[in-house]
C-alpha positions in Angstrom: 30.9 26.8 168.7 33.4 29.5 167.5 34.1 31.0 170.9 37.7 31.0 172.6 37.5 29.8 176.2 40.9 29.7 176.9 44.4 30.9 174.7 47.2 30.1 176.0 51.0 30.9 175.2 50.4 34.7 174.5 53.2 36.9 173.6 53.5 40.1 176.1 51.7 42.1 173.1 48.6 39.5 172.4 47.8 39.6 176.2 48.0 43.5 176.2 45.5 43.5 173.5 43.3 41.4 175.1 43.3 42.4 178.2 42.4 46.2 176.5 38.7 47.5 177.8 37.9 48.1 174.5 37.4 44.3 173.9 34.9 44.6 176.0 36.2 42.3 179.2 35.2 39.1 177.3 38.9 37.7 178.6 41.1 38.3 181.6 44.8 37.3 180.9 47.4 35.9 183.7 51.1 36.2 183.3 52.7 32.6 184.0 56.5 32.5 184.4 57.9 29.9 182.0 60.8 26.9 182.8 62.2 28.6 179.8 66.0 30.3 179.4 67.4 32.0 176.8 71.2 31.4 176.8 74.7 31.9 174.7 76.6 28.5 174.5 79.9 29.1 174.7 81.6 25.4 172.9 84.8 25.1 174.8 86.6 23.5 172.1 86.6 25.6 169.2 89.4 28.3 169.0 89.3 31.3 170.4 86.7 29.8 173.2 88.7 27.4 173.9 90.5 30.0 175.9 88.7 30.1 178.9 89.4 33.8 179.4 88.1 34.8 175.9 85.1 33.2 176.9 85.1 35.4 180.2 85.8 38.3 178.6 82.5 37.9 177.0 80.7 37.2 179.8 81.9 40.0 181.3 81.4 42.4 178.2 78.3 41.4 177.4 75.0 43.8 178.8 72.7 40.8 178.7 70.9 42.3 182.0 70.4 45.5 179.8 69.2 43.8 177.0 66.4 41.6 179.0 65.3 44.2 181.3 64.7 46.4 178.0 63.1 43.5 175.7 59.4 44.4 178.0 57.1 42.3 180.0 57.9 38.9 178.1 60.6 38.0 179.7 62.6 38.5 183.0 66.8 38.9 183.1 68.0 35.5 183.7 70.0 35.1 187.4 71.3 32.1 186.7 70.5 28.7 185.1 68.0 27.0 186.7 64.4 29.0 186.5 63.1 30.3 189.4 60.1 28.5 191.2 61.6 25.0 189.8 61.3 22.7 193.4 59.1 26.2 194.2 62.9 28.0 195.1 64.6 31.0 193.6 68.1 30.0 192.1 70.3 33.0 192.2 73.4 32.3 190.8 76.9 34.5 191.3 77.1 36.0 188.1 80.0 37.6 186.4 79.1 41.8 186.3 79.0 43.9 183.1 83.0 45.0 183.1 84.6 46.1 180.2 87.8 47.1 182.0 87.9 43.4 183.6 86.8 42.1 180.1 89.9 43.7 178.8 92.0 42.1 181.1 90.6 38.7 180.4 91.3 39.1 177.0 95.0 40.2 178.0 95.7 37.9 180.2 94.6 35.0 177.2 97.5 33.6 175.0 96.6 36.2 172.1 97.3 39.1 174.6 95.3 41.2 172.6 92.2 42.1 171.2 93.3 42.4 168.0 95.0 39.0 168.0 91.6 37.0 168.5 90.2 35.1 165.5 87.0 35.9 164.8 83.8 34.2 166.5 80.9 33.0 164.8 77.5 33.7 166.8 74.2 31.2 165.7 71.0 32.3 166.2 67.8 31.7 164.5 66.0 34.1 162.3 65.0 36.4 163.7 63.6 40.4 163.4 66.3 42.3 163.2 64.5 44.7 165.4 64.7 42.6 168.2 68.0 42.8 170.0 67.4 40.2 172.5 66.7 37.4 170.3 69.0 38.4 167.8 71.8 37.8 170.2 74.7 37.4 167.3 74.1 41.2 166.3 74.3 42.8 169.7 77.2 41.1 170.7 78.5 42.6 167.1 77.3 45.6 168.5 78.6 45.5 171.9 82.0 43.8 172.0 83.4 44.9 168.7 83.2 48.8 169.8 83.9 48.6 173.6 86.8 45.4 173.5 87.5 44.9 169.9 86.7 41.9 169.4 85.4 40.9 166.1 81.9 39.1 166.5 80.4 37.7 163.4 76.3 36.7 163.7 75.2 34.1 161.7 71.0 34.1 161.0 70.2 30.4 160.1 66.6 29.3 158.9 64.7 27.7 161.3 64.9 24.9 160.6 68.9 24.3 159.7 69.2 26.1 163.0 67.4 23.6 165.1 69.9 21.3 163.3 72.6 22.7 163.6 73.9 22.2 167.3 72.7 18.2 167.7 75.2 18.0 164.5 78.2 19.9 166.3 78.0 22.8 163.4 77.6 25.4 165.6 80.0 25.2 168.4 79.0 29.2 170.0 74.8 29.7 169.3 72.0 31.7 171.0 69.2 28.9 172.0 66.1 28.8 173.7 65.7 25.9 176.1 62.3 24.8 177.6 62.3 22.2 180.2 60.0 19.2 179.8 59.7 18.4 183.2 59.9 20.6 186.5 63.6 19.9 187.7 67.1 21.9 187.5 68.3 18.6 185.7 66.2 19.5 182.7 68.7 22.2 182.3 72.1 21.1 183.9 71.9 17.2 183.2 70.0 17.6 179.7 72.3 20.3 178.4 75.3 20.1 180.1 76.4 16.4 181.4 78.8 15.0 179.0 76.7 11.3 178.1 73.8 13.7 177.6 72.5 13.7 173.6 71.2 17.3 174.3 74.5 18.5 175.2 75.3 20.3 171.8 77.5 22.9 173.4 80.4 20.1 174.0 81.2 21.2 177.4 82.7 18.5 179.9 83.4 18.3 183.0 84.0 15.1 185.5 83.2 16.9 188.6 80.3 18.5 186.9 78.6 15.6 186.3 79.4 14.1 189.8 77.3 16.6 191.1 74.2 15.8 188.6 74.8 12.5 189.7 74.7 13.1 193.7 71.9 15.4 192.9 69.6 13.0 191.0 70.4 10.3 193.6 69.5 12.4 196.8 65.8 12.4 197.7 66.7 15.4 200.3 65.1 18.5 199.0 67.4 20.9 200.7 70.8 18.7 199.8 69.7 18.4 196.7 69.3 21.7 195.8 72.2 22.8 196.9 74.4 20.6 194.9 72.0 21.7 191.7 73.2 24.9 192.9 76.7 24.3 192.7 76.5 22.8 189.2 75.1 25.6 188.4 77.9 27.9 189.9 80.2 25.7 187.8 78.9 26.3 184.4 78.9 30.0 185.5 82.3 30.0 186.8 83.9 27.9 183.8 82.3 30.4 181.2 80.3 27.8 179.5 76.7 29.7 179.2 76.1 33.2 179.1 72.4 33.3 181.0 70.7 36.0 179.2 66.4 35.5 180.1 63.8 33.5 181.1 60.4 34.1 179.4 57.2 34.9 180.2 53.9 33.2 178.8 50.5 35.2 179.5 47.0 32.7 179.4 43.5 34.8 178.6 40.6 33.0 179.6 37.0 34.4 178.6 35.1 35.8 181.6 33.2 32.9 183.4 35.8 30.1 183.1 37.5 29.2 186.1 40.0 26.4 187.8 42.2 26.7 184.5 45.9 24.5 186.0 47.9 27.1 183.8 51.5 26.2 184.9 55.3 27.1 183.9 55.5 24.3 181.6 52.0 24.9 180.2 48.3 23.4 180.4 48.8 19.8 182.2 45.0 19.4 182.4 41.6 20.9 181.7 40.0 18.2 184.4 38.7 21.2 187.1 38.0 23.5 184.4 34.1 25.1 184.3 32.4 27.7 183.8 29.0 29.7 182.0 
């Protein structure tokens, strides 16, 4: 009794204290890419976003890549929707690139014409540390699109829990939201969050010939067909500004020194059945 075997869901700090010599190499930790995605819901029916190149212009304006690639080793920049090694494939999606000059013209080419002619938005998240940029995605868009397109970004930090209640109630129509998939599919992030008859779909988007696809998808038992219209699903949320990909996340495992056979997974511990060791 009172010994750890093994500890999973370690943040990118816990496993490098762990995994330290000065513990004494009691543990060795293993870094397990989570079915996890950080995104920005873009709710295409709330003025200004229902302008579709408002919403652009954020995509466009926004350094997510930056922001991921600096937040460390718990987490990787998202490239698309889907997370990689779901139906054990990468998902590389054509995502819009960081472009204030074309941001500009998105916002031109809206019907305010101008910057300074876009109501404000209001940005969700959950509480946060304020030192932490990539979580506290209402702030950096603040940060970034105020200065650099003029656009006036307002973050709203909402207790955990009213948060978590806040988009199945339509309150929060643009919110930073981390998803994690309960089962190994892309429809646990395209049909869950995105078709329009799902419950889960708090950002309001719809689309007819979105959920066509989901539908030919789910009813096609060829891998390869499948995935490709998963893919283009995908490619649709991306092209009709509905989601702002920013990360998926990282979970580390330590186990002590001994134990071996541990099924650690992208959607966590399914079983301890072949575990053993001393």
């Amino acid at each position: 009794g009172g010994v750890v075997d093994i500890a999973p869901g370690l943040g990118a700090d816990q496993a490098g204290l762990i995994s330290d010599p000065a513990v004494g190499g009691a543990f060795r930790v293993t870094a397990v890419p989570e079915f996890s995605l950080l995104y920005l819901a873009m709710g295409p029916f709330t003025p200004p976003l229902d302008d579709i190149h408002i919403r652009r212009a954020i995509q466009l304006g926004f350094p997510w890549k930056r922001l991921a690639a600096a937040a460390g080793a718990g987490v990787r920049p998202a490239r698309g929707v889907i997370a990689p090694g779901m139906l054990d494939r990468e998902w590389d999606a054509d995502l819009p690139p960081y472009d204030v000059d074309l941001a500009r013209r998105e916002i031109a080419r809206s019907r305010y014409g101008s910057a300074e002619r876009v109501p404000p938005i209001t940005v969700y998240t959950g509480q946060t540390a304020l030192s932490d940029p990539l979580r506290n995605i209402g702030v950096a868009l603040q940060e970034e699109l105020g200065p650099r397109l003029g656009l006036r970004i307002e973050p709203v930090s909402v207790a955990w829990d009213d948060f978590l209640a806040g988009p199945p109630a339509g309150r929060f129509p643009t919110y930073a939201l981390t998803w994690v998939a309960d089962f190994p599919d892309p429809s646990a992030f395209l049909q869950v969050l995105f078709a329009s008859d799902s419950p889960d779909n708090y950002s309001g988007y719809r689309s007819a010939a979105f959920d066509a696809l989901i539908a030919e998808a789910l009813a096609t038992p060829e891998p390869e067909a499948r995935a490709e219209r998963y893919s283009s699903a995908q490619q649709m949320l991306i092209d009709d500004a509905a989601i702002v990909p920013v990360s998926f996340d990282i979970g580390y495992t330590a186990f002590r020194t001994g134990i071996v056979g541990v099924p650690a997974s992208p959607i966590g511990l399914l079983g301890l059945e072949s575990v053993s060791g001393a």
